[in-house]
C-alpha positions in Angstrom: -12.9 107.4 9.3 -13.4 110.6 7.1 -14.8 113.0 9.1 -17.8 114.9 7.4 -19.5 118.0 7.8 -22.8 118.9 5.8 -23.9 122.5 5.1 -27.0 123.1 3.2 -30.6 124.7 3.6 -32.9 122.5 2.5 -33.0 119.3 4.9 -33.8 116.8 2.2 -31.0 117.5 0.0 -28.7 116.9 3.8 -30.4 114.1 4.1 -29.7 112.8 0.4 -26.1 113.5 1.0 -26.1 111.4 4.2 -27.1 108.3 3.2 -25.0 108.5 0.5 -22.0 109.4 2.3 -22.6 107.0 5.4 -23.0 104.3 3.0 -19.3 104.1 1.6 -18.2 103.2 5.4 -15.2 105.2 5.5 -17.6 108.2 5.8 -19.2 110.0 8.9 -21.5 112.6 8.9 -20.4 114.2 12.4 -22.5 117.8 11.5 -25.5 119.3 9.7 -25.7 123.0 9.2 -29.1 124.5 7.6 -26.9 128.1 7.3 -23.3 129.9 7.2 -23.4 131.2 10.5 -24.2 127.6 12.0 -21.8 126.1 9.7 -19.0 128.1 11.6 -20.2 127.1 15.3 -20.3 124.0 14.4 -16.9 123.4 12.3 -15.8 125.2 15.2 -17.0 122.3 17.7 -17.1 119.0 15.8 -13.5 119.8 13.6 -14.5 117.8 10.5 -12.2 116.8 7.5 -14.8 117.9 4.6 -17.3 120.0 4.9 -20.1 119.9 1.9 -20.6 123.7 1.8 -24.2 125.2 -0.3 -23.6 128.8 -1.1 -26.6 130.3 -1.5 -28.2 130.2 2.1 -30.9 132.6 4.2 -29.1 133.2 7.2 -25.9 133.2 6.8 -23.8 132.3 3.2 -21.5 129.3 2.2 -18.9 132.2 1.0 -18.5 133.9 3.9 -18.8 131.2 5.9 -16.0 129.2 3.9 -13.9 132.5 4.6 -14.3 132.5 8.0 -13.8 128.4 8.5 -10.6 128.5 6.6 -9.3 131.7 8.3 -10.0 131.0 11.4 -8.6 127.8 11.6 -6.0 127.0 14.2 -4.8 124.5 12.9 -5.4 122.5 9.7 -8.8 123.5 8.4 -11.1 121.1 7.0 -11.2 121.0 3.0 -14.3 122.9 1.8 -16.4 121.3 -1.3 -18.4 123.6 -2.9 -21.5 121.7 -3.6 -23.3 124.1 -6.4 -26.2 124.0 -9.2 -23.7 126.5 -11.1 -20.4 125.1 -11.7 -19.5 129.1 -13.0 -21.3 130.9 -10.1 -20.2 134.1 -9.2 -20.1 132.8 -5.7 -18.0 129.5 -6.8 -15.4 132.3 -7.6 -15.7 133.7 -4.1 -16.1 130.7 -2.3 -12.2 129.5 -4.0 -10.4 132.6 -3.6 -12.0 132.2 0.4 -10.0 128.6 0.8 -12.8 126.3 -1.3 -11.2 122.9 -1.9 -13.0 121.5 -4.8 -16.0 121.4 -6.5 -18.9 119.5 -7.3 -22.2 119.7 -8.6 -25.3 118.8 -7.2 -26.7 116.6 -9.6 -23.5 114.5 -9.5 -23.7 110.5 -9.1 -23.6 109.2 -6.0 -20.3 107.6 -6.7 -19.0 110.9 -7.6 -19.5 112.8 -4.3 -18.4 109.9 -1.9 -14.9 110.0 -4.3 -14.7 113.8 -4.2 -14.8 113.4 -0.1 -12.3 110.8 -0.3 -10.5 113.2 -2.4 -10.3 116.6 -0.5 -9.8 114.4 2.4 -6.6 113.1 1.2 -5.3 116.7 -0.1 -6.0 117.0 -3.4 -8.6 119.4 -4.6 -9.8 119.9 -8.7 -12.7 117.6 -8.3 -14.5 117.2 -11.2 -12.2 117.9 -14.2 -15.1 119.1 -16.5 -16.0 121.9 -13.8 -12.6 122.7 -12.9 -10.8 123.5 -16.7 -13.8 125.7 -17.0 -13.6 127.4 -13.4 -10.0 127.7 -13.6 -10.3 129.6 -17.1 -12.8 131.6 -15.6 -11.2 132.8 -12.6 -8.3 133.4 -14.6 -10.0 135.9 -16.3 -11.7 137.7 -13.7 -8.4 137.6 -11.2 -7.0 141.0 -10.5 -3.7 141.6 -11.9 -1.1 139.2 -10.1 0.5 140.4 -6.5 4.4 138.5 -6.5 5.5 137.2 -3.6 8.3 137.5 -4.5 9.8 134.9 -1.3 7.9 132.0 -2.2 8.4 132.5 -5.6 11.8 132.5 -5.4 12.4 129.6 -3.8 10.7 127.7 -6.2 13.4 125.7 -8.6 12.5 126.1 -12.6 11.3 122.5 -12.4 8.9 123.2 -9.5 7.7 126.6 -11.0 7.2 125.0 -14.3 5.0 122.2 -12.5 3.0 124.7 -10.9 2.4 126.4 -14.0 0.9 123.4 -15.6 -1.4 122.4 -13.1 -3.0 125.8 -13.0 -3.2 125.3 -16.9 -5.8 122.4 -15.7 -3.1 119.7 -16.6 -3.3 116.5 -14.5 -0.4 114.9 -12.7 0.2 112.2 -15.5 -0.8 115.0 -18.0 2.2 117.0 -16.9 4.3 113.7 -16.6 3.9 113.0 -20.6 4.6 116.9 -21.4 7.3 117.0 -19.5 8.7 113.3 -19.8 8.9 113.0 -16.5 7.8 109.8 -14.0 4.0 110.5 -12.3 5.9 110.4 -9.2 8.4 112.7 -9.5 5.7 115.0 -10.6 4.0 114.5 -7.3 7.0 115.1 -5.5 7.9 118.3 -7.4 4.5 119.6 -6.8 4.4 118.2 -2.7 7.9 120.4 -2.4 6.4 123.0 -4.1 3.1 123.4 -2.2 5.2 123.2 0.9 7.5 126.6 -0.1 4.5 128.7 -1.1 2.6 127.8 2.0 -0.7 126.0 0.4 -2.8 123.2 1.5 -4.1 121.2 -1.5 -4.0 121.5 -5.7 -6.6 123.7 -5.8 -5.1 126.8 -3.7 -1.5 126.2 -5.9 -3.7 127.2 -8.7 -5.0 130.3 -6.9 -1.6 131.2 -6.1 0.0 130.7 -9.3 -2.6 133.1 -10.8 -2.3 135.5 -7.8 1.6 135.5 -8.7 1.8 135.8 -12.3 3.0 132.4 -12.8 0.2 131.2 -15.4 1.2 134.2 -18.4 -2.0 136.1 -18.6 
């Protein structure tokens, strides 16, 4: 059972979301959060898998409560979906460098955000595919100039770096298969050594990281 967390101000839109969700039965809603700051006490107790994080809250923000979720984390933290009217909010951008898993919008189909959970819950962030060639682009160009680590990035082999590269170019897993004539799996497993070496949870943070380290050219 999936493990879910929902984090949003207006009750009705919580409530929308938990029908939905509990309906899929592989779904729980363990939490509801009308805020940030309640959001962190109650990651803190409950330890969901997802949490469906709003970002713009009174009394207490999705940003910096994503932040402090993912940092303060002993353990595994839960995968954070951003769950936004804006799929280029300036606080989208803030919530992903923070440890955001994915993204969604909130006028998705049902179907949609009962397969994102099932997504982030599995590992895998870049949710909607639409939103995320468009956020990746975006935070591309608003990233800072790359900091190496120089460690990690060493350790990758050319066919892992070259992997990373193309996912944070938005390419999908079968994508980078046929450009690199490759099999789908070995792709994944590529990508799963990969992830392991530069110390990241999930797709998503390999594409911040491979913009942090100057591994997308810029």
């Amino acid at each position: 059972m999936i493990r879910v967390m929902l984090v949003d101000d207006q009750a009705v839109v919580r409530t929308g979301f938990r029908v939905i969700l509990e309906q899929a039965g592989d779904i729980e809603v363990v939490a509801e959060a009308s805020n940030g700051d309640a959001a962190v006490d109650l990651a803190r107790r409950h330890r969901p898998d997802v949490i469906c994080m709003d970002i713009r809250m009174p009394g207490g923000d999705g940003l910096t409560a994503t932040r402090r979720i993912v940092g303060e984390a002993t353990d595994t933290p839960p995968a954070v979906l951003v769950v936004t009217t804006f799929d280029l909010d300036e606080y989208v951008f803030g919530a992903l460098e923070s440890g955001a898993s994915g993204f969604i919008l909130k006028d998705c189909e049902p179907e949609e955000l009962i397969e994102a959970v099932r997504r982030l819950a599995g590992g895998y962030g870049l949710v909607d595919q639409a939103v995320t060639r468009r956020v990746i682009t975006e935070f591309a160009r608003r990233t800072a100039a790359p900091r190496t680590d120089a460690v990690a990035a060493h350790q990758l082999t050319a066919r892992e770096a070259e992997i990373v590269r193309l996912l944070a170019q938005g390419l999908s897993n079968v994508e980078i298969a046929t450009e690199l004539f490759i099999e789908t799996s070995t792709v994944k497993s590529h990508l799963g050594r990969a992830m392991a070496k530069i110390g990241v949870r999930d797709r998503l943070q390999t594409v911040v990281w491979a913009y942090q380290n100057g591994v997308v050219p810029r």
